[in-house]
N, C-alpha and C positions, 0 to 999 in steps of 0.2 A: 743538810747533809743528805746523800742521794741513797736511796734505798739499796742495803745488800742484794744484790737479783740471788735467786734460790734453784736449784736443780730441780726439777721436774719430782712431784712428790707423790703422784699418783704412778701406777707401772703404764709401762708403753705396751704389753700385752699382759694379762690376766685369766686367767677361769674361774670365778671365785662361785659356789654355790648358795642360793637364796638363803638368807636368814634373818632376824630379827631381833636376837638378844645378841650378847658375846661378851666375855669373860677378859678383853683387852683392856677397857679402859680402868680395873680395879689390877690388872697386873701392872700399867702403866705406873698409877698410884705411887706403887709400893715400889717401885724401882726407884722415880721421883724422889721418893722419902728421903733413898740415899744424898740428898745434894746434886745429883746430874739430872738432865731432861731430855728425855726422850725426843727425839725429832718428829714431826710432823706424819711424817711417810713411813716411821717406822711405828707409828700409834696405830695409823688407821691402818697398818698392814697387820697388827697384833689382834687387830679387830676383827679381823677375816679370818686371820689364822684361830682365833680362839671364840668362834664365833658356835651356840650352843644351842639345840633346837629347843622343843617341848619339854625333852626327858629331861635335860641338863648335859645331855650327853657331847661331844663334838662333832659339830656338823663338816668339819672335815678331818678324816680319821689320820687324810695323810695329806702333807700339804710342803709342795715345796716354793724355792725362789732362788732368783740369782739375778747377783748386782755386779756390777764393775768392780773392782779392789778396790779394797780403802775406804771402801763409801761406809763401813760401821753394821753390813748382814749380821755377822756375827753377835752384835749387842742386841738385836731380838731374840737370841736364843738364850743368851744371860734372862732375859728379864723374862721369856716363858718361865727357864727353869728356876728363877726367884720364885716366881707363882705359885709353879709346882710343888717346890719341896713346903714352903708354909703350908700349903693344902694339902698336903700328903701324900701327895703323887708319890711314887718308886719310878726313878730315873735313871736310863743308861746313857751317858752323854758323850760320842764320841768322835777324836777327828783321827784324819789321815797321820798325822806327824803328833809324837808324844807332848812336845813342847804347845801345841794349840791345845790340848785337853788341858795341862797341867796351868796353861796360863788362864782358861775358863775356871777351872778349880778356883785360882790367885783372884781371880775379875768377882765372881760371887761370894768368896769371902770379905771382902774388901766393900762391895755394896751391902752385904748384911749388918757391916759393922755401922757403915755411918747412916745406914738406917734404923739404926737405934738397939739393932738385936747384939747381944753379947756372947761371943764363943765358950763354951764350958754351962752357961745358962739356959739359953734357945738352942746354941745345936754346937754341936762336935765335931771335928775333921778327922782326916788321919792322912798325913801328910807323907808318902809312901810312894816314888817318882813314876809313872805310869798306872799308878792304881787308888788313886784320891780318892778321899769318899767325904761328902759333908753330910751330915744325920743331923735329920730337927731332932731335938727332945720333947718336945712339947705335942707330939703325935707322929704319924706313921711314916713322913716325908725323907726322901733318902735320894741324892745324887752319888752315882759311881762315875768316875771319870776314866775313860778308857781309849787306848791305840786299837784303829784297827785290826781284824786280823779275820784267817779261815774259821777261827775255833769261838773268837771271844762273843761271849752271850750265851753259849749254849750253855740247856738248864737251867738259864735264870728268868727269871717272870718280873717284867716292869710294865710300869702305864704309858711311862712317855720316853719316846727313843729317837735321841737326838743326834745325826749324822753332819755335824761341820765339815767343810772341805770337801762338800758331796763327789765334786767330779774325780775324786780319785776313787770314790767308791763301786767296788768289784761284785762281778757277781758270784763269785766265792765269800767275800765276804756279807752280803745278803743274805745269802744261803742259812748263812749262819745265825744271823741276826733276825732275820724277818720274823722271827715266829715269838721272839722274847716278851712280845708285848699280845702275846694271844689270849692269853686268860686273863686279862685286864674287862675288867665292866666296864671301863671308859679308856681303849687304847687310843695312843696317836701317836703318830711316824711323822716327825720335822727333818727336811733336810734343806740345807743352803749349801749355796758357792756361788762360782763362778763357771761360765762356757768352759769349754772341755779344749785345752791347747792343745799340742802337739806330744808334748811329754805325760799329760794326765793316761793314768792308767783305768780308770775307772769308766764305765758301759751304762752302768745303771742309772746315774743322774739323767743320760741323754735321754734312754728308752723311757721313762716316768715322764718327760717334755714330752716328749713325742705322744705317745698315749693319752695323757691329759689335752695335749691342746687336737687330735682328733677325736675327742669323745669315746676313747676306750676304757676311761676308769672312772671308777665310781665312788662317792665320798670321800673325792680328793681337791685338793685348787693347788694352783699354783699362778705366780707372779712374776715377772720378770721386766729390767730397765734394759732395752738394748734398740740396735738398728736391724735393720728386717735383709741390710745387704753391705758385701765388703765398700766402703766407702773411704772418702777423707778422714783420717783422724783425728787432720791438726783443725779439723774446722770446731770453734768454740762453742756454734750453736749447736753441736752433736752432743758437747760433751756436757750441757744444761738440757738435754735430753732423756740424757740416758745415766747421770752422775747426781742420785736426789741429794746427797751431801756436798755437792758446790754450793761456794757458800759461807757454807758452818764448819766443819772441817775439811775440805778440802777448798781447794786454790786453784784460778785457771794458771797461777806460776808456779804451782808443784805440778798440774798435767801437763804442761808445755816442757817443762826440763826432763821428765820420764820419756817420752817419746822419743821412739828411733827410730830405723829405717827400715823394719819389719812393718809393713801395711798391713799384715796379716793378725799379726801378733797385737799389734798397739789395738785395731776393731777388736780382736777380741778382751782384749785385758782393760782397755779405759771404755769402749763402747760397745759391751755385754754382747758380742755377735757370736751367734751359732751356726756355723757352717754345716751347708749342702751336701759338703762331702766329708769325709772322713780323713784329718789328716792319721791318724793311726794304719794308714791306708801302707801296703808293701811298697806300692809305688806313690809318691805323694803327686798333687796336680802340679805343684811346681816342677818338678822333678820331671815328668809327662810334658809340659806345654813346652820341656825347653828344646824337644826336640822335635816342633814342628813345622813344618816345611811353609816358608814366609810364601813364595810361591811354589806354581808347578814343578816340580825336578823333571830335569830332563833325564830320559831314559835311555839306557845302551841301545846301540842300532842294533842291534840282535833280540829284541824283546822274548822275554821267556817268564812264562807267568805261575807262580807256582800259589796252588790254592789249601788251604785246611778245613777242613768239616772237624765240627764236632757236634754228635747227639747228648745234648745235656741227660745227665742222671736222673734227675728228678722234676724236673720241670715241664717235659716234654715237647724241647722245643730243638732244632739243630740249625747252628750258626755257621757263615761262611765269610771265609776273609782270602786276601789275595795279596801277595808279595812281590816283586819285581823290582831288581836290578837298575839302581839309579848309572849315567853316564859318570860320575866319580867316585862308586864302585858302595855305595851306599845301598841299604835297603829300606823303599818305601812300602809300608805296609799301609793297607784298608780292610775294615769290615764291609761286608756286602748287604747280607742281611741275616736276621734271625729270625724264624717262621717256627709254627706249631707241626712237628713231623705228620700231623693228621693233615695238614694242606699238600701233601704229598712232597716226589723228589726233582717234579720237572725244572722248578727254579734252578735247580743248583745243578740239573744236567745242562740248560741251556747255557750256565755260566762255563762250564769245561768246554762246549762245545767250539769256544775260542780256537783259531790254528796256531795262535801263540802259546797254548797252554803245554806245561812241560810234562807237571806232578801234581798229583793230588794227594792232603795226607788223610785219611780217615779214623777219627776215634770215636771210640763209644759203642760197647758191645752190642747194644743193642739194636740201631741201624748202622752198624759200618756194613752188615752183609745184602742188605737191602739195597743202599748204594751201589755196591760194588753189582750187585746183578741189574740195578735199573742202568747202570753202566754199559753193561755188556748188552743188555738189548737192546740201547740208545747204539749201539755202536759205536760209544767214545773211546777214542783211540789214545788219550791220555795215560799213563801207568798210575794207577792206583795202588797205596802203602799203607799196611794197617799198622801203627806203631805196636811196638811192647811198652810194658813201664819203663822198661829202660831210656826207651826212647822218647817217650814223654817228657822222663827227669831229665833227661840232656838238652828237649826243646826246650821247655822254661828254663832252666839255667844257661842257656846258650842266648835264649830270648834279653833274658835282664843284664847279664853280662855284655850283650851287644849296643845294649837301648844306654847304659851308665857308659860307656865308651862313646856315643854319640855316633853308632855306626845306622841308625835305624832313623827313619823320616816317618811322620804323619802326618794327615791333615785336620788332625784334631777337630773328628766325628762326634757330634755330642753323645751317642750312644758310647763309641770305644771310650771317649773320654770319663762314663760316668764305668764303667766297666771298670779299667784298669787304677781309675782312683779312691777305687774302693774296692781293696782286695786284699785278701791278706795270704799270708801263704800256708797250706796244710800238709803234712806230711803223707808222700806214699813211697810204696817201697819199701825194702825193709834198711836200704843203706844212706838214712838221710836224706833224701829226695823230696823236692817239695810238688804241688801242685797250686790253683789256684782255687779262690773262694771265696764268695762275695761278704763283704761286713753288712752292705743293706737288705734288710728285710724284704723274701719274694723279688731280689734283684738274681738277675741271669748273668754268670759270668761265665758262659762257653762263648759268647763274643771274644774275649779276649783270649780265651782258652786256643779258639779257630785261628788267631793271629799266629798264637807261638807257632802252631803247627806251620801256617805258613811259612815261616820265617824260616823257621829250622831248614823245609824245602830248600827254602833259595838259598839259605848260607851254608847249605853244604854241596848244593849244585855244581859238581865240577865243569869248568869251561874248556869246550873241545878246542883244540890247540888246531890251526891251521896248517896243513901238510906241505912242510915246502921242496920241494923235487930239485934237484941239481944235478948240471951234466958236467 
């Protein structure tokens, strides 16, 4: 008979920190006990997670991961907190949705039992729907099992704080949490999931990836199964890649029947991928790429170019973009460029100096007057318009309103592109108004900010009507 082939049981990236002893293979053990067997991938990853220097202490104080669904994350955090509570750990153990705590509550009682230990002898529950608690008797060991929330943790002091369903994890909820395992002499922060889809609510899993795998955080690892780009789904050597429970419990005929016609969705859900952009984003990339111009559009015989500035607030840089009148009454928008306002305003004079130029819009208090006078020395004879907020709020709403109506082209610039798919929207004005702003960190979104103004220009540009004379 032909050998079962097995998913890939090591992670496809890692940051794991040097060590030498670990506390894994004696949690291993004791989960064992119960009659199940821990898998391959999930022993030597308990090994790293519970891995213990000199002092006895954890050599990583926080330590996350993320698998594909289904592949069984979650049963390392059962078998930590088996560990835990024998050893006396005080444990907060929590997930996104009531019904995943309470059924970790159900999964640990249930492995205690047929490991030999006896409820009312070794330890105690209290069976209470959102608020479980299992208590050793036999020393100081205590799991609380708990829904997330802004408030829950506060006040209370545990050693080990367990976050399932990380990617819906907030940073209001954080907030709240992060401190509960501070007076611990031997704290540690566990979190698992999954990639962060389109409807995950939660910021924090991502920024912890992010941080860890550029060397921003310290006495942390983390591990992860996935592909490094949007790819094939349906291909089966991905999914013995990235899926270490093929195999054992899972089936290439349970992932072949779950996949649909979401490319996006199936890489992230069966082949752990985390995306470059943010779909949380105001505008998503699909939503962007569909309105972009296969080729050249042709432009009205009357060319009239109307341009937007924007000095970004804080970043000290001002961007420009150009708008013009497609021949089938469409508007094609481009970014130009974004430069440091220290390299001066000559670029973006020499750009108005166009004879097609109509309008200019200028924001941003702090060079729009600078403009306007390197204007008037330049002798550009273009009319330059300093919005109000009002006019702001009516360019972005007139902006998105036009682009969801499929009134607007681009040529999907990799800068607008990272610009506009990653942004979210922030309130100004005092009447609901929104403006724009970026989700990535040290990213600039007056590129896209420069477009609306364009745009607003040319889709409110009235067209001079032809004078026709009759005798």
């Amino acid at each position: 008979m032909a050998e079962t082939r097995l998913g890939r049981q090591t992670p496809t990236v890692s940051s794991v920190l040097p060590y030498t002893d670990s506390k894994g293979l004696e949690a291993v053990q004791l989960y064992n006990s119960s009659g199940r067997t821990a898998q391959d991938w999930q022993s030597l990853l308990l090994e790293d997670i519970m891995a213990v220097n000199d002092d006895g202490l954890w050599v990583h104080m926080k330590f996350g991961w993320s698998v594909p669904r289904r592949n069984g994350k979650s049963e390392i955090l059962i078998i930590r907190a088996m560990f835990g509570l024998v050893h006396g750990e005080r444990i907060l153990y929590t997930a996104h949705r009531t019904t995943t705590s309470h059924n970790a509550w159900e999964k640990i009682i249930e492995r205690l039992v047929k490991a030999g230990y006896a409820e009312g002898e070794d330890f105690k529950t209290m069976k209470r729907y959102g608020l479980e608690t299992i208590e050793w008797l036999n020393g100081e060991g205590v799991i609380h099992f708990r829904t997330r929330s802004s408030k829950g943790g506060l006040g209370e002091g545990f050693d080990l704080l367990i976050l399932d369903e990380a990617q819906e994890y907030t940073g209001d909820q954080e907030s709240a949490l992060k401190y509960v395992v501070t007076d611990s002499k031997n704290p540690q922060t566990l979190m698992c999931g999954t990639p962060p889809t389109a409807v995950s609510s939660g910021t924090v899993f991502l920024t912890y990836r992010r941080d860890i795998l550029t060397g921003k955080s310290e006495n942390a690892g983390w591990a992860e199964w996935s592909v490094p780009r949007l790819t094939d789904a349906h291909n089966p050597e991905l999914w013995y890649e990235t899926n270490p429970s093929l195999g054992t419990i899972l089936t290439e005929r349970t992932i072949r029947s779950e996949l649909g016609n979401d490319q996006t969705d199936d890489n992230i859900q069966r082949l752990g991928l985390w995306l470059t952009y943010s779909q949380k984003s105001a505008i998503s990339e699909r939503e962007w790429m569909q309105f972009k111009a296969e080729s050249p559009p042709k432009l009205k015989e009357s060319v009239k170019l109307f341009f937007g500035v924007k000095f970004a607030k804080t970043s000290g840089n001002v961007s420009l973009a150009v708008a013009v009148r497609t021949a089938d009454k469409k508007i094609l928008i481009e970014a130009l460029d974004c430069r440091p306002v220290r390299d001066g305003l000559d670029w973006i004079i020499s750009f108005l100096r166009n004879p097609h130029t109509e309008k200019v819009i200028i924001d941003g208090a702090a060079g729009a007057p600078l403009l306007v006078q390197a204007m008037k020395d330049a002798e550009v004879k273009c009319r330059a318009i300093l919005p109000k907020v009002s006019d702001v709020i009516e360019a972005n709403a007139l902006f998105e309103q036009n682009l969801f109506a499929g009134e607007i082209l681009h040529t999907a610039q990799p800068s607008l592109v990272q610009a506009a798919t990653n942004c979210e929207h922030r309130a100004i004005g005092a009447g609901g108004g929104f403006g724009y702003t970026s989700i990535l960190e040290n990213a600039d979104v007056s590129l896209l900010e420069a477009v609306t103004l364009a745009h607003w220009a040319c889709a409110n540009a009235k067209e001079k009507k032809k004078q026709i004379i009759t005798y």
